[in-house]
PDB file with one MODEL, atoms N, CA, C and O in Angstrom:
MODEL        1
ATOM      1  N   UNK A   1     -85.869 162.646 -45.042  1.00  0.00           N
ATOM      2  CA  UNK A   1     -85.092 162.685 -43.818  1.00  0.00           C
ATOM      3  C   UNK A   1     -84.215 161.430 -43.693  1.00  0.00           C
ATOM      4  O   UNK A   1     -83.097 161.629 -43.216  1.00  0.00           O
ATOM      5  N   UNK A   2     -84.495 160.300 -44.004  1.00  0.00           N
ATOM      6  CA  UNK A   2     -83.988 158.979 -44.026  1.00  0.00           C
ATOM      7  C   UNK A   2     -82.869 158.959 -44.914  1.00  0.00           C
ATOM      8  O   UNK A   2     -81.937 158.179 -44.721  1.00  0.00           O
ATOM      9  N   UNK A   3     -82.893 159.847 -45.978  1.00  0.00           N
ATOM     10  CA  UNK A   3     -81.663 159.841 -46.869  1.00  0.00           C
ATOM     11  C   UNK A   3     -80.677 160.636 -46.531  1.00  0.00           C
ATOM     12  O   UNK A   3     -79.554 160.542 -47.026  1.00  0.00           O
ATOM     13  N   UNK A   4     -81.005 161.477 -45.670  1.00  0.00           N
ATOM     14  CA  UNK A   4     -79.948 162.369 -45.465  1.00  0.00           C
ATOM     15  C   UNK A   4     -78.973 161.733 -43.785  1.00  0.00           C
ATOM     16  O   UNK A   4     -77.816 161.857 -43.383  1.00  0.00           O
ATOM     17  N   UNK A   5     -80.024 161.170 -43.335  1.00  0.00           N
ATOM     18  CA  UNK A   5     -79.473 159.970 -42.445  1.00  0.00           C
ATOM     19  C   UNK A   5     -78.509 158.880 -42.922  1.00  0.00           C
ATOM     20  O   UNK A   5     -77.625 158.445 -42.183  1.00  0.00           O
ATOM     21  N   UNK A   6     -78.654 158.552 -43.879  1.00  0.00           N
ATOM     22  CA  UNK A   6     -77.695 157.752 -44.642  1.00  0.00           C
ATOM     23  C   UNK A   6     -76.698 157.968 -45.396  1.00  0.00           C
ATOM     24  O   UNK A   6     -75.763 157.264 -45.776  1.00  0.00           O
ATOM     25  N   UNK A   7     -77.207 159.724 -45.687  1.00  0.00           N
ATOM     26  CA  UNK A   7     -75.808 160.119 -46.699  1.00  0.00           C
ATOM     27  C   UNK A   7     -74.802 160.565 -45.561  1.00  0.00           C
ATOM     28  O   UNK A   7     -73.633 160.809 -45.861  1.00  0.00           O
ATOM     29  N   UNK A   8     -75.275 160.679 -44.184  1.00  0.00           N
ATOM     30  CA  UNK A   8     -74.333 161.296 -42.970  1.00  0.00           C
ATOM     31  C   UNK A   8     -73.948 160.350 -42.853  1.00  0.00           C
ATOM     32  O   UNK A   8     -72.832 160.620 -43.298  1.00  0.00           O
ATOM     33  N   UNK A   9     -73.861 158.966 -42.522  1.00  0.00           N
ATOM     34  CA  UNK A   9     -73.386 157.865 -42.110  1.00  0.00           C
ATOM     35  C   UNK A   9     -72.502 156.898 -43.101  1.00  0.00           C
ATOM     36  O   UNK A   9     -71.674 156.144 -42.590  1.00  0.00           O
ATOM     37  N   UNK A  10     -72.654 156.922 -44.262  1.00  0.00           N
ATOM     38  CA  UNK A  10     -71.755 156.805 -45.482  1.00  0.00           C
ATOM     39  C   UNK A  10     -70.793 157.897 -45.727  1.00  0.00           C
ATOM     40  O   UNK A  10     -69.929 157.544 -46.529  1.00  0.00           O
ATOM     41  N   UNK A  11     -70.633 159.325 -45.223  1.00  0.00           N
ATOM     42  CA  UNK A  11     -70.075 160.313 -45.154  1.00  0.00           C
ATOM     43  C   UNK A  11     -68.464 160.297 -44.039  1.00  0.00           C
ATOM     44  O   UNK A  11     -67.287 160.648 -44.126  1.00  0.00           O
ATOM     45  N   UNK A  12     -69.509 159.564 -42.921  1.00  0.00           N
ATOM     46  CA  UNK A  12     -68.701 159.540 -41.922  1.00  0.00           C
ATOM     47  C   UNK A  12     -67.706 158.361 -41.904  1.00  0.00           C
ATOM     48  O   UNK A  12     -66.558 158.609 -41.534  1.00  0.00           O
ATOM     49  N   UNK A  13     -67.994 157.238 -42.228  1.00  0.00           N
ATOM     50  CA  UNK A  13     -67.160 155.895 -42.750  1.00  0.00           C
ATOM     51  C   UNK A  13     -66.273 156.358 -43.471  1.00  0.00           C
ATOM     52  O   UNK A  13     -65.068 156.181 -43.292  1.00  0.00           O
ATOM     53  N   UNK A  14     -66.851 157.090 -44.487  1.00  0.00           N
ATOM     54  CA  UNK A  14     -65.844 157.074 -45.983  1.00  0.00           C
ATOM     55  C   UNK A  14     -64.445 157.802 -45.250  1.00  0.00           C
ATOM     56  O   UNK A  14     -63.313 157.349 -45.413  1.00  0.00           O
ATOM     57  N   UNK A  15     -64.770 159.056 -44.387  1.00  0.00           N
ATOM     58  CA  UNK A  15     -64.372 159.863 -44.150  1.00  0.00           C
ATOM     59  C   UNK A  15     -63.172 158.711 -43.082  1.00  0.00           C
ATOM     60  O   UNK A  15     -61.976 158.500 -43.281  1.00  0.00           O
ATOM     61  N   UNK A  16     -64.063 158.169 -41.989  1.00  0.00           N
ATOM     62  CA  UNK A  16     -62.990 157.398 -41.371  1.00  0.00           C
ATOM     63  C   UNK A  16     -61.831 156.439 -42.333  1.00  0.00           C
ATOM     64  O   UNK A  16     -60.630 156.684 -42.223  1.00  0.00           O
ATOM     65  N   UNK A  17     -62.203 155.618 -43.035  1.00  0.00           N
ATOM     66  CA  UNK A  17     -61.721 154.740 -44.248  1.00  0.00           C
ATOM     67  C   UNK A  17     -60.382 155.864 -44.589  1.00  0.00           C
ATOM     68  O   UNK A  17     -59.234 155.436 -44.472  1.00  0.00           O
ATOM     69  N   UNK A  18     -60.585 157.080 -44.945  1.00  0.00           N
ATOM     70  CA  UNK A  18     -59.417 158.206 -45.495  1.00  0.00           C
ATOM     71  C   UNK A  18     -58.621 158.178 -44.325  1.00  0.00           C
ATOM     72  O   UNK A  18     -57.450 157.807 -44.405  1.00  0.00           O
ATOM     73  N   UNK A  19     -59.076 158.495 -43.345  1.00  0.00           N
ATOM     74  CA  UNK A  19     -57.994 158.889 -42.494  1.00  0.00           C
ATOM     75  C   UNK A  19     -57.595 157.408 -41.524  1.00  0.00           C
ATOM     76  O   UNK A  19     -56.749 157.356 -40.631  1.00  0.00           O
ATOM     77  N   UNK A  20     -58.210 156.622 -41.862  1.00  0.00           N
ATOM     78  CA  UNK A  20     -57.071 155.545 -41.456  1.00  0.00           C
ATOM     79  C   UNK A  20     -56.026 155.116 -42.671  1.00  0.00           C
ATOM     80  O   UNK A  20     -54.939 154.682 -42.291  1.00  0.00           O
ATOM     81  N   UNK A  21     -56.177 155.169 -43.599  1.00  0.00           N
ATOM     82  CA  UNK A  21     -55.676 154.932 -44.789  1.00  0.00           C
ATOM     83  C   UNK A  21     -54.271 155.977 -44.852  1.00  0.00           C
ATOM     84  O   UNK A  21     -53.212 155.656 -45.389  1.00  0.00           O
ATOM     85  N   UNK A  22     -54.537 157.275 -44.179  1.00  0.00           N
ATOM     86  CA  UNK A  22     -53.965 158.039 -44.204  1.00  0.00           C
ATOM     87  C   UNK A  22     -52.344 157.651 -43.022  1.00  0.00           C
ATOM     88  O   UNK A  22     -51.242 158.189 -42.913  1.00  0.00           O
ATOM     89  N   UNK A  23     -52.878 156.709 -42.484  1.00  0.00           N
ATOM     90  CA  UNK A  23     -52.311 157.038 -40.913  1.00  0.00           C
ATOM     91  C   UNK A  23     -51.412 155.326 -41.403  1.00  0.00           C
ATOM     92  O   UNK A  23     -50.300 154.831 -41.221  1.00  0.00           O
ATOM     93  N   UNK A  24     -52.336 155.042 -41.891  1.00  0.00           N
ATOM     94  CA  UNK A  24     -51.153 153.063 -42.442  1.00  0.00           C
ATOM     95  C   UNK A  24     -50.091 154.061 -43.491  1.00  0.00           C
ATOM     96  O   UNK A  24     -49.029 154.452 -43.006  1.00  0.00           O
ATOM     97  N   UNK A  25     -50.378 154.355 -44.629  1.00  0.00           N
ATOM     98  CA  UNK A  25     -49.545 155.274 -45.366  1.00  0.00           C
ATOM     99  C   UNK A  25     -48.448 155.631 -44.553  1.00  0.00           C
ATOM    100  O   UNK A  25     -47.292 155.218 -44.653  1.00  0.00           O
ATOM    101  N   UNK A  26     -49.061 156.699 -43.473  1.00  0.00           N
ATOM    102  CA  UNK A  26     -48.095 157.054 -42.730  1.00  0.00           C
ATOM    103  C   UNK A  26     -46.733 156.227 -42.441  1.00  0.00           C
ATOM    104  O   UNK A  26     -45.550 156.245 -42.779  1.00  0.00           O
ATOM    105  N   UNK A  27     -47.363 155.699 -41.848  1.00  0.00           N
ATOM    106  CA  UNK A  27     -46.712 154.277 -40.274  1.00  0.00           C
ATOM    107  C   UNK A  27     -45.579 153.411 -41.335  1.00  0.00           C
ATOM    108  O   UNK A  27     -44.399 153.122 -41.139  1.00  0.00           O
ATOM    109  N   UNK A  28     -46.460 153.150 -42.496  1.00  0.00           N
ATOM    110  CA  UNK A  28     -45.739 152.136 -43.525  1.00  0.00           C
ATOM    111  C   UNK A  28     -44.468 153.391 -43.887  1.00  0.00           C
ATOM    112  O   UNK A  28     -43.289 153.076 -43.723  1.00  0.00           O
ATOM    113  N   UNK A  29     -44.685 154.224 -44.179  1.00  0.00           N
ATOM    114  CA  UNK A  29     -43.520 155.317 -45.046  1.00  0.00           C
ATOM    115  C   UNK A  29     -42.522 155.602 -43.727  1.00  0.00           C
ATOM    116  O   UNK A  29     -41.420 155.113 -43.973  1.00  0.00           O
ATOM    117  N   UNK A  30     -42.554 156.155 -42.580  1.00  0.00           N
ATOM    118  CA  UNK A  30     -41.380 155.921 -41.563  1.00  0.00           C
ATOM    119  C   UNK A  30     -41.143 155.121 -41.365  1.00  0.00           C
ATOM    120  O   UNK A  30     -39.918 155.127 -41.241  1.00  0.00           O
ATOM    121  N   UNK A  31     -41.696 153.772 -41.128  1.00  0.00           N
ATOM    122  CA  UNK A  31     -40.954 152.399 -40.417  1.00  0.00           C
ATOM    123  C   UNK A  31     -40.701 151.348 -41.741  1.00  0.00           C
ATOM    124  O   UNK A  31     -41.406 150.348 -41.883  1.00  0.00           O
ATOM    125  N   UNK A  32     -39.820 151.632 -42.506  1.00  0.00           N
ATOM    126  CA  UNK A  32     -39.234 151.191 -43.942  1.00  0.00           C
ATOM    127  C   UNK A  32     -38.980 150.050 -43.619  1.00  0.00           C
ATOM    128  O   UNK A  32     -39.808 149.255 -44.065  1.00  0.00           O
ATOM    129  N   UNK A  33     -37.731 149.349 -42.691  1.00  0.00           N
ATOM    130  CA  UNK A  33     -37.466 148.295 -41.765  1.00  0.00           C
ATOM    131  C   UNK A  33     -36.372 148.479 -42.645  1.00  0.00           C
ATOM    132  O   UNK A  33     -35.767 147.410 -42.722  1.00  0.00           O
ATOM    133  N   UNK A  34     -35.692 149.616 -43.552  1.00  0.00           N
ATOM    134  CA  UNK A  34     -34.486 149.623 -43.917  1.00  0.00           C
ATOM    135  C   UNK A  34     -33.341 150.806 -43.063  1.00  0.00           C
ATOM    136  O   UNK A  34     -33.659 151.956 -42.757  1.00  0.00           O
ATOM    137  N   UNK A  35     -31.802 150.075 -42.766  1.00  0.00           N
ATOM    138  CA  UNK A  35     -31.169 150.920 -42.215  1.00  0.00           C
ATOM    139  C   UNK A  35     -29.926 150.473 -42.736  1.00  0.00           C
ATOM    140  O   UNK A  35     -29.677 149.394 -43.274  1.00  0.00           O
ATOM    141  N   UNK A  36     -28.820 151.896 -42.402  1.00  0.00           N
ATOM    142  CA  UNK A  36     -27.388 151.458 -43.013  1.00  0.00           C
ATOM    143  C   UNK A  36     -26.619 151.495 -41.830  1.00  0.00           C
ATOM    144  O   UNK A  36     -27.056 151.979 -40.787  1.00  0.00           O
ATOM    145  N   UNK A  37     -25.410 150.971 -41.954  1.00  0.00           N
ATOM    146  CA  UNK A  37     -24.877 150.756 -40.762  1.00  0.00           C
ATOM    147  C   UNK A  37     -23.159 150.968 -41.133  1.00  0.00           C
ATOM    148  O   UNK A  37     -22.631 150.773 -42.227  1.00  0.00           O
ATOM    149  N   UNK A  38     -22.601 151.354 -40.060  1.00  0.00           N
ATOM    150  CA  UNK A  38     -21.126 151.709 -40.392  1.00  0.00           C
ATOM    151  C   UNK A  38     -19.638 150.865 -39.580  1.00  0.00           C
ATOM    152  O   UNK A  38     -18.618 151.166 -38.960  1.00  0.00           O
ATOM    153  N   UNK A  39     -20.343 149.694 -40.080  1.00  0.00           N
ATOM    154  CA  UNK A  39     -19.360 148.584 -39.536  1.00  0.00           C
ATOM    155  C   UNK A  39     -18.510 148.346 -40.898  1.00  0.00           C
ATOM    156  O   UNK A  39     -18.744 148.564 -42.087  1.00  0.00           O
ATOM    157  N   UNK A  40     -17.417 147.798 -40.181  1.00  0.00           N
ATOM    158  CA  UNK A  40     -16.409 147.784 -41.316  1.00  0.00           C
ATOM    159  C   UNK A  40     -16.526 146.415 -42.124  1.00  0.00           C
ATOM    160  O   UNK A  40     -16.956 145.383 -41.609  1.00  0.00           O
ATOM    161  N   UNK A  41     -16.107 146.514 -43.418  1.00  0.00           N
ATOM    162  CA  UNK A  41     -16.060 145.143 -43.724  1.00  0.00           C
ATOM    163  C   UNK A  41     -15.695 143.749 -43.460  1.00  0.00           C
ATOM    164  O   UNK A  41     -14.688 143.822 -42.756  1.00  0.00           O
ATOM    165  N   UNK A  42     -15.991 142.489 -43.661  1.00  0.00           N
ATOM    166  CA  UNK A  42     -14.903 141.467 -43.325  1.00  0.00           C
ATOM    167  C   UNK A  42     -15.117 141.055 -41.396  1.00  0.00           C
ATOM    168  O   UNK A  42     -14.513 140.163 -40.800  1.00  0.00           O
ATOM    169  N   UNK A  43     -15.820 141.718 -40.986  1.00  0.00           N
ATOM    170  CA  UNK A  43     -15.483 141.563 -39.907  1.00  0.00           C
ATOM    171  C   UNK A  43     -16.610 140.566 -39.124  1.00  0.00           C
ATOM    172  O   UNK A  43     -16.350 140.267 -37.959  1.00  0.00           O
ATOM    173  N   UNK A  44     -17.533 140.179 -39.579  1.00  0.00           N
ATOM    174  CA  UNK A  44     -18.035 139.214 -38.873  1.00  0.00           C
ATOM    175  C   UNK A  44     -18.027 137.989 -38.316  1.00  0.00           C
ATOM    176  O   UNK A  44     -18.815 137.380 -37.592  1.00  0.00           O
ATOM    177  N   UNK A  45     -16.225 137.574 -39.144  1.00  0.00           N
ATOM    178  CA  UNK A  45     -16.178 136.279 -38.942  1.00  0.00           C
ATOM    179  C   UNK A  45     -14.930 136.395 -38.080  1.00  0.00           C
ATOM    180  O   UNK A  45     -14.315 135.333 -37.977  1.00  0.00           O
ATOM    181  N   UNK A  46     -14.306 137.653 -37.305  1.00  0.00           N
ATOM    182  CA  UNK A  46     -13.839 137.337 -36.201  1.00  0.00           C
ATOM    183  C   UNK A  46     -14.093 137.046 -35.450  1.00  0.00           C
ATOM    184  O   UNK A  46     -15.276 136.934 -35.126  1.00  0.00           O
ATOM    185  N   UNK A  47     -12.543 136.587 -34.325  1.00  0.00           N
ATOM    186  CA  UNK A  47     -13.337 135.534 -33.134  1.00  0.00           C
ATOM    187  C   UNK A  47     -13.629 136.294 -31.899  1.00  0.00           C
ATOM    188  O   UNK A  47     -14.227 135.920 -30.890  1.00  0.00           O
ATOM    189  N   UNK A  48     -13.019 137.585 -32.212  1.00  0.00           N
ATOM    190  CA  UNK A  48     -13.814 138.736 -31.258  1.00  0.00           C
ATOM    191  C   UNK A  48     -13.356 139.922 -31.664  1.00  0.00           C
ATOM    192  O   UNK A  48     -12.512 140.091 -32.544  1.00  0.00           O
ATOM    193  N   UNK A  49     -14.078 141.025 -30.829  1.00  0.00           N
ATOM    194  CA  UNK A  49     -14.222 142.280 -30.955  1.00  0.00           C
ATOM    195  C   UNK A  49     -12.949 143.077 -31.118  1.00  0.00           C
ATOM    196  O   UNK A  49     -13.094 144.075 -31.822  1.00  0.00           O
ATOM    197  N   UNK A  50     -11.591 142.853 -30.578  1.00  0.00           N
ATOM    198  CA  UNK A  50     -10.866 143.280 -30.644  1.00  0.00           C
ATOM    199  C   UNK A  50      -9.785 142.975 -31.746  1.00  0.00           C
ATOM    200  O   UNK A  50      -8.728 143.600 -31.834  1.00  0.00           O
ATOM    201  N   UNK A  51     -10.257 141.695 -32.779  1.00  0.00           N
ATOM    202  CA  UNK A  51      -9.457 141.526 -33.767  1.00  0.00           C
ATOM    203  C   UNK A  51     -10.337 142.046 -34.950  1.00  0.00           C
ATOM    204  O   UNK A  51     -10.166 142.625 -36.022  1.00  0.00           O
ATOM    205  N   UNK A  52     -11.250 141.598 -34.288  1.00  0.00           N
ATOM    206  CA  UNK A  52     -12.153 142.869 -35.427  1.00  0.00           C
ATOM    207  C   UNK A  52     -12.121 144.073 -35.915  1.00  0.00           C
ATOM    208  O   UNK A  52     -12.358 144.477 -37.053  1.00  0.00           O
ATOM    209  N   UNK A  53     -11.755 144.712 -34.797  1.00  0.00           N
ATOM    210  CA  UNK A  53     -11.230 146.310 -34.712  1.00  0.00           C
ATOM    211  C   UNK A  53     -10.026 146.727 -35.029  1.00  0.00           C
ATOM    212  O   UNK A  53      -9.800 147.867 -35.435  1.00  0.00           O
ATOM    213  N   UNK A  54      -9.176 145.852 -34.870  1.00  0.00           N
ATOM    214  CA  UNK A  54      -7.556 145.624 -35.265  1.00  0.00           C
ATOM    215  C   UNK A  54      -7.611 145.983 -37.029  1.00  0.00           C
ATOM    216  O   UNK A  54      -7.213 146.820 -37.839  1.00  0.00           O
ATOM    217  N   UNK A  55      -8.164 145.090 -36.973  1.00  0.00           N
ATOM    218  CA  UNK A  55      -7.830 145.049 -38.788  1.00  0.00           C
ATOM    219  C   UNK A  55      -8.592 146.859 -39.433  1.00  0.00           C
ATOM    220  O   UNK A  55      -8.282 147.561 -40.396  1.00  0.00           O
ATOM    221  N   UNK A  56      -9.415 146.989 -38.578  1.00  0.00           N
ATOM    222  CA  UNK A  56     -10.120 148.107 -39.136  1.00  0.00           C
ATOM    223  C   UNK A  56      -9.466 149.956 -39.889  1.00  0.00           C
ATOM    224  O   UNK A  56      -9.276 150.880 -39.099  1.00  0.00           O
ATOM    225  N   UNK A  57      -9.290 150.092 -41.020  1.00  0.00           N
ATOM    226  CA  UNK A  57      -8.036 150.861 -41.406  1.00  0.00           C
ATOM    227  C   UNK A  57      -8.380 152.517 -40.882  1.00  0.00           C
ATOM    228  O   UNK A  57      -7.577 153.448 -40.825  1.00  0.00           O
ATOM    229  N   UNK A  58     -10.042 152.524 -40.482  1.00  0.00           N
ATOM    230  CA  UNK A  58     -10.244 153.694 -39.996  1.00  0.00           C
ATOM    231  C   UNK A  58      -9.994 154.138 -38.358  1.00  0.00           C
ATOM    232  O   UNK A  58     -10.173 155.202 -37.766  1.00  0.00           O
ATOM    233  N   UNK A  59      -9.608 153.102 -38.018  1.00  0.00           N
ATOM    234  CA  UNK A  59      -9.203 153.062 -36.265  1.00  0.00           C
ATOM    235  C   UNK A  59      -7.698 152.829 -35.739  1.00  0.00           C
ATOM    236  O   UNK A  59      -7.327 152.836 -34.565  1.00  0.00           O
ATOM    237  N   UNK A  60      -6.657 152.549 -37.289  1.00  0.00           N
ATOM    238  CA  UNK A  60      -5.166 152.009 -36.940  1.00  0.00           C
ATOM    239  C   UNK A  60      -5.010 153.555 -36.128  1.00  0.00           C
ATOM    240  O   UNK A  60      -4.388 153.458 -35.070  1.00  0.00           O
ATOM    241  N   UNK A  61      -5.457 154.875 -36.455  1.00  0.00           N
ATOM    242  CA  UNK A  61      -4.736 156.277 -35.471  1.00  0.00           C
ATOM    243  C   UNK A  61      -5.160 156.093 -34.340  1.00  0.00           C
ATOM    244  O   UNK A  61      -4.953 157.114 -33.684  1.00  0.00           O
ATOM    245  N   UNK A  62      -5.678 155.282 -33.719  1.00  0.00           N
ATOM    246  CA  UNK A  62      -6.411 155.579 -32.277  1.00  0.00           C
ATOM    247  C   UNK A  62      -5.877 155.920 -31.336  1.00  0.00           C
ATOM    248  O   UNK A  62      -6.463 156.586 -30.483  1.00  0.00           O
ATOM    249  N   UNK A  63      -4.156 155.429 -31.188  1.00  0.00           N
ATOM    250  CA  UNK A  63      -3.256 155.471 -30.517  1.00  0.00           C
ATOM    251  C   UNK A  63      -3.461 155.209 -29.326  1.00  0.00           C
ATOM    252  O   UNK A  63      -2.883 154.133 -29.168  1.00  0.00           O
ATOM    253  N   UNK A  64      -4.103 155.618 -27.983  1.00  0.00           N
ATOM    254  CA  UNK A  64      -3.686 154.782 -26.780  1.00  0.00           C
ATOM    255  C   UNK A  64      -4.439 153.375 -26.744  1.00  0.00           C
ATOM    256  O   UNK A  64      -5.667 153.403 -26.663  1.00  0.00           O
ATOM    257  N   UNK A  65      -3.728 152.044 -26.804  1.00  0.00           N
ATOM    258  CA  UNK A  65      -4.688 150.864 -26.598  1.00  0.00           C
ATOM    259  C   UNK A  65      -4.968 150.523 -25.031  1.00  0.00           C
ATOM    260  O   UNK A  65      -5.791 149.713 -24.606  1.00  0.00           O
ATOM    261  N   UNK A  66      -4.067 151.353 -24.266  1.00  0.00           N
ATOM    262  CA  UNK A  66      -4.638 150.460 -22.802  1.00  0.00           C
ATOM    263  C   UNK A  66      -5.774 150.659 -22.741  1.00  0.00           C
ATOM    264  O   UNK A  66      -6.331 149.686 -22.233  1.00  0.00           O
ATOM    265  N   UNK A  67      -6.718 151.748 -23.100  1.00  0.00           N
ATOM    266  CA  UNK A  67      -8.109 152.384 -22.930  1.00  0.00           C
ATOM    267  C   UNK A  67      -8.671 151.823 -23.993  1.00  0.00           C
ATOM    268  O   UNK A  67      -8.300 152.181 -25.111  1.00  0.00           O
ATOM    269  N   UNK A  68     -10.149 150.366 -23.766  1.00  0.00           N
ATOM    270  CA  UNK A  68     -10.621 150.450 -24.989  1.00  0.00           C
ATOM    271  C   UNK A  68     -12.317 150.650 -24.857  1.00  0.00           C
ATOM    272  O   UNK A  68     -12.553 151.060 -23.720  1.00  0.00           O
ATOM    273  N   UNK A  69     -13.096 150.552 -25.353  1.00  0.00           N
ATOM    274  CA  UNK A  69     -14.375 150.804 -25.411  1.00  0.00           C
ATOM    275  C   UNK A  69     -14.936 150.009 -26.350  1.00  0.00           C
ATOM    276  O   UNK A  69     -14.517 149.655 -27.452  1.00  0.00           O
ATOM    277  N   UNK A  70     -16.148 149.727 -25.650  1.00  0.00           N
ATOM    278  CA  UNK A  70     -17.024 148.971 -26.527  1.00  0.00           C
ATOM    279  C   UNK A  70     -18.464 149.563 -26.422  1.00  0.00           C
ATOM    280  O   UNK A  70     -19.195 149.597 -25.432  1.00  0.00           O
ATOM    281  N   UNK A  71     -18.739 150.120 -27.958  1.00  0.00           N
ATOM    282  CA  UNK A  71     -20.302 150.734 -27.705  1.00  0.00           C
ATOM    283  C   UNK A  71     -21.110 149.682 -28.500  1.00  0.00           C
ATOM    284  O   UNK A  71     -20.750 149.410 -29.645  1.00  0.00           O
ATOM    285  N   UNK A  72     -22.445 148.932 -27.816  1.00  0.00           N
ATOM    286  CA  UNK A  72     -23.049 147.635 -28.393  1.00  0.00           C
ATOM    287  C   UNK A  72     -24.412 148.216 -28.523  1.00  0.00           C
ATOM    288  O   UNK A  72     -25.333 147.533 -28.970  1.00  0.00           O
TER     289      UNK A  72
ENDMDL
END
């Protein structure tokens, strides 16, 4: 009886041990801490946002400038 008490309780660890193992795996494989981003080149060393954007060759069509926006 004592062994089978012990093989339940080494059963149940092992068993926990898997499924936390399972769940770091997890956590580690979505949260990479890698991302890409779609800022244009060159541009960090302007002296602001709007010369930054100036130079930018995917935004010269924007056409109206009185209206500008800033999404941060």
């Amino acid at each position: 009886m004592e062994i089978a008490i012990i093989a339940a309780v080494i059963t149940a660890v092992a068993l926990v041990l898997v499924c936390l193992l399972f769940l770091m795996l997890r956590y580690l494989y979505r949260h990479k801490g890698t991302y890409h981003t779609n800022e244009a080149k060159g541009t960090e060393f302007a002296e602001s946002a709007d010369a930054a954007l100036q130079s930018d060759p995917a935004l010269q069509d924007a056409g109206d400038t009185s209206k500008k926006e800033y999404f941060i």
